[in-house]
PDB file of N, CA, C and O in Angstrom:
ATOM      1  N   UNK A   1       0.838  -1.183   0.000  1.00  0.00           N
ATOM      2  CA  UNK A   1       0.000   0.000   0.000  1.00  0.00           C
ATOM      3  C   UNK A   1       0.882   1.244   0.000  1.00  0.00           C
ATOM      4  O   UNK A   1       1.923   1.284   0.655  1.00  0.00           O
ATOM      5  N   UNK A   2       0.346   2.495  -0.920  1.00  0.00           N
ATOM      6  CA  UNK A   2       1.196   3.161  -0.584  1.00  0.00           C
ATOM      7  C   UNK A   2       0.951   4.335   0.533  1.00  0.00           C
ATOM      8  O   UNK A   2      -0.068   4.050   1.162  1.00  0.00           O
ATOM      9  N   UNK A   3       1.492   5.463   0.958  1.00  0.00           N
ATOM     10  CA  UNK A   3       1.023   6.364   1.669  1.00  0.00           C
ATOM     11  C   UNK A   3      -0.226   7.299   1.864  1.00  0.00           C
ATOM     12  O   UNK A   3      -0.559   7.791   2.942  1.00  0.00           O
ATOM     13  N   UNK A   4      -0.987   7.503   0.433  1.00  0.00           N
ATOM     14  CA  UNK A   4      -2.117   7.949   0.386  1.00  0.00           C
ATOM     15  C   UNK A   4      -2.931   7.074   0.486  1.00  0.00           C
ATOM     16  O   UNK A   4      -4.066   7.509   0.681  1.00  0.00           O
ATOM     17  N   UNK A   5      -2.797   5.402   0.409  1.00  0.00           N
ATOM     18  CA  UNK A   5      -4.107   4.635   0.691  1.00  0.00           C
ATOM     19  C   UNK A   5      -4.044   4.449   1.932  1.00  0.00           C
ATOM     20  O   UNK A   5      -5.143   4.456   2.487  1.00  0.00           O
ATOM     21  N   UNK A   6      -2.893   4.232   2.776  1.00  0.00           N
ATOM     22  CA  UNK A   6      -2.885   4.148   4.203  1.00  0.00           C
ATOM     23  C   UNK A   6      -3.597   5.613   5.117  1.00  0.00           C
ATOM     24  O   UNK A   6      -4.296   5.536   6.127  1.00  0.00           O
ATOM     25  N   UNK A   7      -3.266   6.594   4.568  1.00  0.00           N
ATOM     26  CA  UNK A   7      -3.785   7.564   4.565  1.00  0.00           C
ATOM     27  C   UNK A   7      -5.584   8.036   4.899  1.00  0.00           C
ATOM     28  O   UNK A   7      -6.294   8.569   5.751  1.00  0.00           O
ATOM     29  N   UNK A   8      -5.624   7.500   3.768  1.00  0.00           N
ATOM     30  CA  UNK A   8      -7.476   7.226   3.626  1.00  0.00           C
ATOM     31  C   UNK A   8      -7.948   6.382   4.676  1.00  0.00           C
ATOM     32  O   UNK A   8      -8.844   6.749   5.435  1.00  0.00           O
ATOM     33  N   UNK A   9      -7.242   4.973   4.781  1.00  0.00           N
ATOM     34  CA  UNK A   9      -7.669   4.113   5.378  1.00  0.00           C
ATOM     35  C   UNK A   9      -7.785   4.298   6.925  1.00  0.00           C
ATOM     36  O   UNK A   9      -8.578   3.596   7.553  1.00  0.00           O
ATOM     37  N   UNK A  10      -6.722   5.574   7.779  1.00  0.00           N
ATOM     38  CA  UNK A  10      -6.814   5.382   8.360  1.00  0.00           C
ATOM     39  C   UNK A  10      -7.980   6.667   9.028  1.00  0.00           C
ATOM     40  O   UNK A  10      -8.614   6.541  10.076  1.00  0.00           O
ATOM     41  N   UNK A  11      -8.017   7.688   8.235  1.00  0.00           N
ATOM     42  CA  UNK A  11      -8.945   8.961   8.206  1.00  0.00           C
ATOM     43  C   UNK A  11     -10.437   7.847   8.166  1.00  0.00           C
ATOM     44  O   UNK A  11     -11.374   8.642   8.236  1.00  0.00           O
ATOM     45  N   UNK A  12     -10.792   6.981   8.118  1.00  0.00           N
ATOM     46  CA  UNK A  12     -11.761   6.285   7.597  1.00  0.00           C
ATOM     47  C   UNK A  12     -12.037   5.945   9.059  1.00  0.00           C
ATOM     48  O   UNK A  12     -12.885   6.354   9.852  1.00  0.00           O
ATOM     49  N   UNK A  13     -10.738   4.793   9.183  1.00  0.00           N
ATOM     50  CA  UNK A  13     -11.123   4.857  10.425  1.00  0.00           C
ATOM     51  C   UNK A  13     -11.296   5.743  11.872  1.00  0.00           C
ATOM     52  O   UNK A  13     -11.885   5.488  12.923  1.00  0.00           O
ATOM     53  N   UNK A  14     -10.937   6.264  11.664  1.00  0.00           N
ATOM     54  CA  UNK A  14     -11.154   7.273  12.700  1.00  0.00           C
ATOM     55  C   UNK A  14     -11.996   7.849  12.789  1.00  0.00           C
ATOM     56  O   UNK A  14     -12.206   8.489  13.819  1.00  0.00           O
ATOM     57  N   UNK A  15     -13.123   7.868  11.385  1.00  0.00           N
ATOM     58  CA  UNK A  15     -14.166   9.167  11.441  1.00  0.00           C
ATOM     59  C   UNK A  15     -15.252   7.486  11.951  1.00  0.00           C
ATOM     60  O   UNK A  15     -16.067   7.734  12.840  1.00  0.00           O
ATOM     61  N   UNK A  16     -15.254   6.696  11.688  1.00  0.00           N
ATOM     62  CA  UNK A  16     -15.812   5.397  12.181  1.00  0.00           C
ATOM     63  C   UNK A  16     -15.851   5.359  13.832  1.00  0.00           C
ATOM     64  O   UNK A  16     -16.876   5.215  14.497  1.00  0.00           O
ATOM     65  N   UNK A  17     -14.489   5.522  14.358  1.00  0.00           N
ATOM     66  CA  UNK A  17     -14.530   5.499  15.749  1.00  0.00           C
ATOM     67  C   UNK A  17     -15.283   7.078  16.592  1.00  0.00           C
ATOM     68  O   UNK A  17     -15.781   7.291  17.697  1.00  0.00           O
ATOM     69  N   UNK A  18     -15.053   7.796  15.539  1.00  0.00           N
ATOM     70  CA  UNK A  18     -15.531   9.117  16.357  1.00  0.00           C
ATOM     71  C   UNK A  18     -17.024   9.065  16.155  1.00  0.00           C
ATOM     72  O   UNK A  18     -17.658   9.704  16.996  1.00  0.00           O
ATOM     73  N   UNK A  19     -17.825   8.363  15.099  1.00  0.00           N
ATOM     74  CA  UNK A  19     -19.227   8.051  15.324  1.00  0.00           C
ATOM     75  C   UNK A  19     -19.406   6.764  16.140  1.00  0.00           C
ATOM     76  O   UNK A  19     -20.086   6.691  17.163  1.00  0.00           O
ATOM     77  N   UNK A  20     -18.983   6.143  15.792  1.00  0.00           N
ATOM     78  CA  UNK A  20     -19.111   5.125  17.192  1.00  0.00           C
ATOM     79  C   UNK A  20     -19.356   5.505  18.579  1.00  0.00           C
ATOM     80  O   UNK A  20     -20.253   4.928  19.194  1.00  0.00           O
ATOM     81  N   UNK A  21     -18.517   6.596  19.253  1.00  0.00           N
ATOM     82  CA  UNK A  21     -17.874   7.359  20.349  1.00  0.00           C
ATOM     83  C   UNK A  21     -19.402   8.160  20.553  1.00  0.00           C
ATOM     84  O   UNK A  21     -20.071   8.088  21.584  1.00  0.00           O
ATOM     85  N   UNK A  22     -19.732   8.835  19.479  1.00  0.00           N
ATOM     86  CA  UNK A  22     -20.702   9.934  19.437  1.00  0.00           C
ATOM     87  C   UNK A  22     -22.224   8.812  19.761  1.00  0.00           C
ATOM     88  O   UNK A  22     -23.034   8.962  20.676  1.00  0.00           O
ATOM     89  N   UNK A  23     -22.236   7.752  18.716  1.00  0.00           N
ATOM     90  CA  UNK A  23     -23.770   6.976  19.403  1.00  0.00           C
ATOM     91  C   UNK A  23     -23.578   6.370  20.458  1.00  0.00           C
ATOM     92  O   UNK A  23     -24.567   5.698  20.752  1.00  0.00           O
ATOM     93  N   UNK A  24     -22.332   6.250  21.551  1.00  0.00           N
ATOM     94  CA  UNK A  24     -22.400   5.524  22.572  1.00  0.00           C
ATOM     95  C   UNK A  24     -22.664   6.922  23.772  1.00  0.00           C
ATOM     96  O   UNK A  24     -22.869   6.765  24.975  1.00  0.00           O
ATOM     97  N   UNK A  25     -22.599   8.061  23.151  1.00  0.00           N
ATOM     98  CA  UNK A  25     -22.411   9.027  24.073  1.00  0.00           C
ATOM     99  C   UNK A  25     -23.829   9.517  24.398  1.00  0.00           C
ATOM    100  O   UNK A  25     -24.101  10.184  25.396  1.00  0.00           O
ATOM    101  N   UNK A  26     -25.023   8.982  23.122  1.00  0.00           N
ATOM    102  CA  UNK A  26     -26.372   9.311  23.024  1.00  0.00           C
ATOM    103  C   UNK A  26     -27.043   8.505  23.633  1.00  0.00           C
ATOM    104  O   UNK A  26     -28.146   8.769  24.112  1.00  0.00           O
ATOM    105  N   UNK A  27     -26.377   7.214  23.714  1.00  0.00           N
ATOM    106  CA  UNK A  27     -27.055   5.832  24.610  1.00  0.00           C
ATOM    107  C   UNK A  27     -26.953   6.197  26.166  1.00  0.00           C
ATOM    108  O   UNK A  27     -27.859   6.142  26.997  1.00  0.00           O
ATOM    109  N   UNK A  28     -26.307   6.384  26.254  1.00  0.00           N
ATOM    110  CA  UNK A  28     -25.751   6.588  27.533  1.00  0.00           C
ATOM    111  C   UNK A  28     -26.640   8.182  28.510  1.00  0.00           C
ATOM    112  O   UNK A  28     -27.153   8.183  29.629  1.00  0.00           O
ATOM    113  N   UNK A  29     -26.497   9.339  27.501  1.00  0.00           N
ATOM    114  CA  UNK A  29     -27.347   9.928  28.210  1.00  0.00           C
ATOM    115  C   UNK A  29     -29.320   9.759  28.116  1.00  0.00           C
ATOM    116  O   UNK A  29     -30.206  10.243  28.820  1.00  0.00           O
ATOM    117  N   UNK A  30     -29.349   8.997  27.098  1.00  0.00           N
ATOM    118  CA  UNK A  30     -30.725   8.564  27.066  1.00  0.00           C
ATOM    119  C   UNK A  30     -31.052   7.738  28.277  1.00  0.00           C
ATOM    120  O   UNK A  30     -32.059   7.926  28.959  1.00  0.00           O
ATOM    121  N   UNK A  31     -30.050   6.714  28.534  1.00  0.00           N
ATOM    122  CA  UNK A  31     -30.023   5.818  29.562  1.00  0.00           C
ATOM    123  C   UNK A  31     -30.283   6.348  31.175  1.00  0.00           C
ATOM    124  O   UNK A  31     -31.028   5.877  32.034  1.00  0.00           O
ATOM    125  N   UNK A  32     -29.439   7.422  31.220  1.00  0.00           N
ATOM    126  CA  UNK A  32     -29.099   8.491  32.540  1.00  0.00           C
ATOM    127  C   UNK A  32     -30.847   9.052  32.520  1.00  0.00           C
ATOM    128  O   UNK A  32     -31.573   8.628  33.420  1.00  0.00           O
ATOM    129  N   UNK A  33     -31.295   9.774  31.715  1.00  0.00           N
ATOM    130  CA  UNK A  33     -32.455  10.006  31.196  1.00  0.00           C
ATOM    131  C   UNK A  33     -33.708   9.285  31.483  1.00  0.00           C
ATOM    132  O   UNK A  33     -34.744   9.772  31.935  1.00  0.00           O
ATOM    133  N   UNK A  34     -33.493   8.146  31.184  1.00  0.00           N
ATOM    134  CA  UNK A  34     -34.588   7.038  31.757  1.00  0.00           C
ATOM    135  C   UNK A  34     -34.652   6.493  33.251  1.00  0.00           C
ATOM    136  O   UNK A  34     -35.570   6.155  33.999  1.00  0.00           O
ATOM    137  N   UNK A  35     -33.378   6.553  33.342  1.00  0.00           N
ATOM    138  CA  UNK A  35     -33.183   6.209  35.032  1.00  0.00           C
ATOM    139  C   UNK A  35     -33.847   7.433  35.896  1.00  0.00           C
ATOM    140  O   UNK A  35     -34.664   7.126  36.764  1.00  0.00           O
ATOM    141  N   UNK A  36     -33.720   7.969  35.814  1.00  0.00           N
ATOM    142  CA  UNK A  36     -33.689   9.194  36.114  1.00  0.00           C
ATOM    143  C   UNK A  36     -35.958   9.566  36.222  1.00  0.00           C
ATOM    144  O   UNK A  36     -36.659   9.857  37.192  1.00  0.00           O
ATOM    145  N   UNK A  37     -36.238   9.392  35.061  1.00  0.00           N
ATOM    146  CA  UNK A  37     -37.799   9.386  35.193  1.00  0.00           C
ATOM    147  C   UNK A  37     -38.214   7.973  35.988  1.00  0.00           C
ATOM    148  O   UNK A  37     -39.241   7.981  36.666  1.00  0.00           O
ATOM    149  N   UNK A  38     -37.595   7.048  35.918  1.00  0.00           N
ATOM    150  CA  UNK A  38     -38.089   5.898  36.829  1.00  0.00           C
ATOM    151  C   UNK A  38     -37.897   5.636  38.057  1.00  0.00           C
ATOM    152  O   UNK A  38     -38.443   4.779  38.752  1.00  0.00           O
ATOM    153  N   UNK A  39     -36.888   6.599  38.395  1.00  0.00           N
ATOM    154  CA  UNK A  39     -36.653   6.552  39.949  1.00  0.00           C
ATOM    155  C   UNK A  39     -37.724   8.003  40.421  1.00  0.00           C
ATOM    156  O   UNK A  39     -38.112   8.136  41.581  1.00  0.00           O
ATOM    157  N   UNK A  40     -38.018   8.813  39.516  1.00  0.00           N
ATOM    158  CA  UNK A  40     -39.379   9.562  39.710  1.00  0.00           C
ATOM    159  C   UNK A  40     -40.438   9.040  40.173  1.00  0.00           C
ATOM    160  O   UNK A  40     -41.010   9.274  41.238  1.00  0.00           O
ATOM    161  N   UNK A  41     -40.820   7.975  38.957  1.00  0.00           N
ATOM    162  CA  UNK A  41     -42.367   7.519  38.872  1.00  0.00           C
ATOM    163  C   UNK A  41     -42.255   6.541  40.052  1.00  0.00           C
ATOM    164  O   UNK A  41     -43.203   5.760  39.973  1.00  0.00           O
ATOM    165  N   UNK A  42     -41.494   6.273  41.093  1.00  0.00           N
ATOM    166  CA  UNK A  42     -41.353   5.686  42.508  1.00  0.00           C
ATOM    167  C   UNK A  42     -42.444   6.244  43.510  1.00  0.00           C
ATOM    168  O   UNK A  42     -42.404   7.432  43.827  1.00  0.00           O
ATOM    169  N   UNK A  43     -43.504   5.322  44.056  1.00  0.00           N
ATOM    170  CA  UNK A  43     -44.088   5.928  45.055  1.00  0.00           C
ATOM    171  C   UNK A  43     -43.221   5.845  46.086  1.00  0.00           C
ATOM    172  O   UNK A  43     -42.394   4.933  46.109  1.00  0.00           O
ATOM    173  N   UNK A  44     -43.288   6.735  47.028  1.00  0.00           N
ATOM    174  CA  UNK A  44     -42.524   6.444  48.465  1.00  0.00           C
ATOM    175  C   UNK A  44     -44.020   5.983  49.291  1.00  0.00           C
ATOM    176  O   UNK A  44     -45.184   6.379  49.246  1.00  0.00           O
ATOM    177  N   UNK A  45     -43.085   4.660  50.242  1.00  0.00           N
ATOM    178  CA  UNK A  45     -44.061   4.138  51.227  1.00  0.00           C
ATOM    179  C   UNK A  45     -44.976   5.154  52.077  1.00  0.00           C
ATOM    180  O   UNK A  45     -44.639   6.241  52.547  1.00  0.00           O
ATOM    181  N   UNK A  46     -45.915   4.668  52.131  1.00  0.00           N
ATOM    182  CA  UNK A  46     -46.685   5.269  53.461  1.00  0.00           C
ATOM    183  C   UNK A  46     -46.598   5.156  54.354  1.00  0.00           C
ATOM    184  O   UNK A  46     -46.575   4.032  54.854  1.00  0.00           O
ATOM    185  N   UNK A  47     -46.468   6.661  55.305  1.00  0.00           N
ATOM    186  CA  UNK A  47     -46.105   7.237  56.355  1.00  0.00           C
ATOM    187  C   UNK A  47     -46.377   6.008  57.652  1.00  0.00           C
ATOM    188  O   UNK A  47     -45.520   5.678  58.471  1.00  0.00           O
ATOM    189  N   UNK A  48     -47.384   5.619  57.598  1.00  0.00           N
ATOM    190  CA  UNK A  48     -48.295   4.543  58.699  1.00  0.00           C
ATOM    191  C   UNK A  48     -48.120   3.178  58.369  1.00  0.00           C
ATOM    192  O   UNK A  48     -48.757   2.365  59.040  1.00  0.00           O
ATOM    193  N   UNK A  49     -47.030   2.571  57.036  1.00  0.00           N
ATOM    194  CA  UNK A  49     -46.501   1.616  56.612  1.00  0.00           C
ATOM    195  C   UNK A  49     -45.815   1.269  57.679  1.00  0.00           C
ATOM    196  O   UNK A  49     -44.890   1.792  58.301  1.00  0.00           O
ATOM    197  N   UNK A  50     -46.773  -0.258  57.849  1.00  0.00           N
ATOM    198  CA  UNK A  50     -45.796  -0.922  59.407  1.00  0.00           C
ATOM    199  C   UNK A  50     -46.151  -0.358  61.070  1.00  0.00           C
ATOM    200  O   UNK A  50     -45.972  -1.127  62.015  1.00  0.00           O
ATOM    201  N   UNK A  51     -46.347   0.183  61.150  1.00  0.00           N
ATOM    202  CA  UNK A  51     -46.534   0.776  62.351  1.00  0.00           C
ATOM    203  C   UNK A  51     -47.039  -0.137  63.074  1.00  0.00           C
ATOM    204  O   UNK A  51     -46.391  -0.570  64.027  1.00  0.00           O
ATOM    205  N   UNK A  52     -48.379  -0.655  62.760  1.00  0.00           N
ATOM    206  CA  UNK A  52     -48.918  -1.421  63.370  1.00  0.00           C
ATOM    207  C   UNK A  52     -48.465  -2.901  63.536  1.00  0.00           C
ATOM    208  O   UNK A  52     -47.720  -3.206  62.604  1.00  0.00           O
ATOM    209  N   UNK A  53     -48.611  -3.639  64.169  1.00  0.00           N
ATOM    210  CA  UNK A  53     -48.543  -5.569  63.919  1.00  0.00           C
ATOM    211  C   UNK A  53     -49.575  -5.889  64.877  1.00  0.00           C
ATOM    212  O   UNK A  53     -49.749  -5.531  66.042  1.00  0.00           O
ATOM    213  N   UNK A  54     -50.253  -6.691  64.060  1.00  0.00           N
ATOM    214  CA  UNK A  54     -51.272  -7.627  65.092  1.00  0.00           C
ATOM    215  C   UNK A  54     -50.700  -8.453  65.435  1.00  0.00           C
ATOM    216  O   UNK A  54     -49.939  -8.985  64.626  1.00  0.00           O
ATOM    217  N   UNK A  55     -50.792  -9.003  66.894  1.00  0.00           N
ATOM    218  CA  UNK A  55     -50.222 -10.253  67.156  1.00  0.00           C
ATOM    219  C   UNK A  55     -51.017 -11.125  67.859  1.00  0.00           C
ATOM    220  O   UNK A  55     -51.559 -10.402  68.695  1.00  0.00           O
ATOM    221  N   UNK A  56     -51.399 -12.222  68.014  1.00  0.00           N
ATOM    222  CA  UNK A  56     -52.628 -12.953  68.809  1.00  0.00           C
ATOM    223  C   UNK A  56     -51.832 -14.309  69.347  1.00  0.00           C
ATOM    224  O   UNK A  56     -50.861 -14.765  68.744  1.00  0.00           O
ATOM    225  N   UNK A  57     -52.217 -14.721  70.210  1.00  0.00           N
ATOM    226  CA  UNK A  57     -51.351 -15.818  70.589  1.00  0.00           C
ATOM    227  C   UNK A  57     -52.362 -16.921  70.809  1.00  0.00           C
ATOM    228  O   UNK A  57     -51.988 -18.042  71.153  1.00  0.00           O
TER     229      UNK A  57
END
């Protein structure tokens, strides 16, 4: 190969890894994103949760 195909080949790759880089960077805050509304849509227990126990013997 000579210098301009190595050239190409490697500009190729690189613009490959820098989109690669870029859709893992969109996954990731989508991900943060979703976590994020689902630890929202969490009810918290009720206040009087437990308090009580019946016990009968």
């Amino acid at each position: 190969m000579d210098i301009a195909a190595l050239s190409v080949a490697y500009s190729l790759s690189q613009v490959q890894t820098d989109a690669s880089i870029q859709v893992l960077k969109k996954v990731m805050d989508t991900t943060e994103t979703n976590s994020a509304e689902m630890l929202d849509m969490l009810v918290p227990p009720s206040a009087t949760l437990g308090s009580n126990v019946d016990v009968s013997v």
